[in-house]
N, C-alpha and C positions, 0 to 999 in steps of 0.2 A: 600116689607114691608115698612111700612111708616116710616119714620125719626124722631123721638120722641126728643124735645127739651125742658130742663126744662126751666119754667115760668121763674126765676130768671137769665137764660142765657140770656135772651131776653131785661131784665131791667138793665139801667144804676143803682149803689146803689149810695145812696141818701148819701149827706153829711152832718155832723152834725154842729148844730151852738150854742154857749152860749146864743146868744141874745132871746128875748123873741118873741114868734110866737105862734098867736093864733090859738087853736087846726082844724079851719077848713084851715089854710093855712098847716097844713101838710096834707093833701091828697092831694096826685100827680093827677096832671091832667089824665085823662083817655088817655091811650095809644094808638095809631094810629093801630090798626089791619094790622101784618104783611104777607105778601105773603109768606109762605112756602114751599118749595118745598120737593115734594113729588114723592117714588119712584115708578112707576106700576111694580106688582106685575105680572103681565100679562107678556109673552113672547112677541117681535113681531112677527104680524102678517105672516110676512115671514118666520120666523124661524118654527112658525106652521102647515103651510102651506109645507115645505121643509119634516116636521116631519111626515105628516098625506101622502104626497106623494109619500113617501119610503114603510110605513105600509100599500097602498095598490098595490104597485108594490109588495111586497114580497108574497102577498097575491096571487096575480095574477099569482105568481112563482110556487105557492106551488100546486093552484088548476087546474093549465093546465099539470102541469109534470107528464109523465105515470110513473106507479108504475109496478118497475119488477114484473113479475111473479117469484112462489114459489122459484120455480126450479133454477134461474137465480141468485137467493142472496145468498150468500156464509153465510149469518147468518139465514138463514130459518129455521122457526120451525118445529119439526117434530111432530109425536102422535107415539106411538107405538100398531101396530097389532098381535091380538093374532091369530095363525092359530091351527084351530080344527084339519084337515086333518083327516075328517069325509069322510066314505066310500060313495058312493052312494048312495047307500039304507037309510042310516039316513041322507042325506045331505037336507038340507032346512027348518031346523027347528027341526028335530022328535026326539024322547027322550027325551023330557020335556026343564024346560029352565035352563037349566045350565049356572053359568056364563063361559062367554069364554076363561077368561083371566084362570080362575081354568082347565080346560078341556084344556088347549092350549096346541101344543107338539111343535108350533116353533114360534116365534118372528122376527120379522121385523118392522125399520123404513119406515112411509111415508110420504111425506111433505105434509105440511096443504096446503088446497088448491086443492090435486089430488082426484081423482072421482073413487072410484069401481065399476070394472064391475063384474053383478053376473055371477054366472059360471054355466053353465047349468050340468042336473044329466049326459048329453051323453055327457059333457065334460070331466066330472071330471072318469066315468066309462071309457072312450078310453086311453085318455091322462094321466088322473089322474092331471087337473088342477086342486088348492085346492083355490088358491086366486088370484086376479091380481088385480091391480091398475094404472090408466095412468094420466100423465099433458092435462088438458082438453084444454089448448091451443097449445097442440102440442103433440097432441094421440099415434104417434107411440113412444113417451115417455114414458115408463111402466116399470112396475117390477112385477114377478108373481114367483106364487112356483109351484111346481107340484110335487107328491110324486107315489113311488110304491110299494107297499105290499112286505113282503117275503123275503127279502132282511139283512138277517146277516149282512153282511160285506163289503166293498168297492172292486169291480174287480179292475185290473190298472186302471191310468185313460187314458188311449188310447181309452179303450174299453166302461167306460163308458161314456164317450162323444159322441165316436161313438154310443151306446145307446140310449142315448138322441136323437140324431139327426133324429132318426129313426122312433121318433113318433113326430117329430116337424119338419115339412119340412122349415119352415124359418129358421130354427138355420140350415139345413141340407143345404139349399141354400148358407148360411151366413158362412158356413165352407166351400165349395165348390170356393167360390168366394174371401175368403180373401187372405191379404196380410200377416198376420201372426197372427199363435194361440200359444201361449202361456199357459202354467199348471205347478205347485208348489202344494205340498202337506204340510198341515201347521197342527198346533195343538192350543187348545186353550187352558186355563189355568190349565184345569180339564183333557187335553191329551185325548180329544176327537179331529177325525182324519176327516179333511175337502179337498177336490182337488178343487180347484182354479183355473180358465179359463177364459183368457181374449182373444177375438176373435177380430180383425182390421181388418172389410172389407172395399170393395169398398164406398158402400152406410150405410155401419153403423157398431155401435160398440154393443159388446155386453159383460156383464161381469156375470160368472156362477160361483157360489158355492153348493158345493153338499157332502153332508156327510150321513152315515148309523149310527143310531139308532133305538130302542124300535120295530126292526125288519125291519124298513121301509129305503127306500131311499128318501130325500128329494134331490129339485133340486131348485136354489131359484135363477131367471134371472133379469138382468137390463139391457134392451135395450133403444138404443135410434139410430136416425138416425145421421151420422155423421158430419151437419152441428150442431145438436145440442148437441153433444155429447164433442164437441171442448168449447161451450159457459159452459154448466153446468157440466163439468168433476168432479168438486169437489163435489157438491151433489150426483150424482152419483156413485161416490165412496164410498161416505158414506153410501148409501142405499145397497150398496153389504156389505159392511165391518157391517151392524147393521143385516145381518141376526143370526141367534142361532138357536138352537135345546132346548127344553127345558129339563131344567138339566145339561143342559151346562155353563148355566149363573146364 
């Protein structure tokens, strides 16, 4: 900003005299125009230059850095899935369009970002898969439900695990081969009764929750392979821990 100097700073003041002087000798001679110095308002050059060379390194910083996947951030957002755990015969539409979330009999988180795969009708008639979903950068990263008619009450869980295993040869493999399985039976707020399985094999981890309601047995799994089950353990466990039945929550 410029340096502003009043006019009268600039002028010696004039002395006064009794003698007589005539009116054109009191105008002072015209002043010598003085050099002022003035401050630029401008930064230097360099300092601009330093400034505008930081602003595109950081830039440079931000658009080369890969960005975790979902799975991998411990602050990942999730959506919540409504599961119909629709028979076969009505699976893929039929019955008009209900919304899901009203028709749902169980819920699960899944992080943004992961891919559904649909479930075929001789899937869901064998197995009784109802839903599944996997990390599209590292597929054998999934979570799925699978349910089975007719079902009151909970057997022990010795026997239903050993059940499960029996219509799922990977989980049958994945118990075969582990280093240790693990089961606790818990309750939820409303003292609806869930059995709890975490399996440690060789080549992968797996974590099963399974409870009996509105007749049926649900089965709700989180696999993943054990390089990657070590990096994303905590999303993972969140996506066992966010299964429900509805009516439960």
């Amino acid at each position: 900003m410029a340096t502003i100097f009043s006019p009268s700073a600039l002028l010696s003041p004039s002395s006064s005299s009794s003698s007589t002087v005539s009116p054109k000798s009191l105008t002072p001679p015209p002043s010598k125009p003085q050099n002022l110095p003035i401050q630029s308002s401008k930064p230097p050059l360099t300092n601009l230059t330093t400034t505008l060379t930081a602003v595109a390194a950081a830039a440079a910083i931000i658009t080369t850095s890969s960005l975790p996947s979902l799975a991998d951030s411990p602050s990942a957002a999730y959506k919540i899935y409504y599961g119909t755990a629709a028979s076969a015969a009505n699976y893929g539409g039929y019955g008009g369009n209900s919304n899901k979330q009203d028709s749902a009999e169980y819920i699960y988180d899944v992080p943004d970002g992961w891919k559904e795969r649909l479930v075929s009708k001789v899937e869901k008639g064998t197995n009784g898969t109802d839903s599944e979903f996997y990390n599209p950068k590292k597929k054998a990263e999934k979570e799925y439900l699978t349910f089975l008619s007719g079902f009151r009450q909970l057997a022990p869980r010795e026997v239903v695990l050993n059940n499960l295993a029996l219509s799922d040869v990977g989980l049958l493999d994945l118990i075969g081969s582990a280093d240790s399985v693990t089961s606790e039976e818990t309750k939820d707020e409303k003292g609806q009764v869930y059995y709890v399985y975490e399996i440690d094999g060789v080549g992968a981890h797996s974590l099963i929750s399974v409870t009996c309601t509105n007749n049926k047995l649900y089965a709700h799994f989180v696999n993943a392979p054990t390089p990657d089950w070590r990096r994303d353990e905590e999303t993972l466990r969140h996506l066992h821990q966010s299964f429900k039945t509805v009516g439960s929550f």
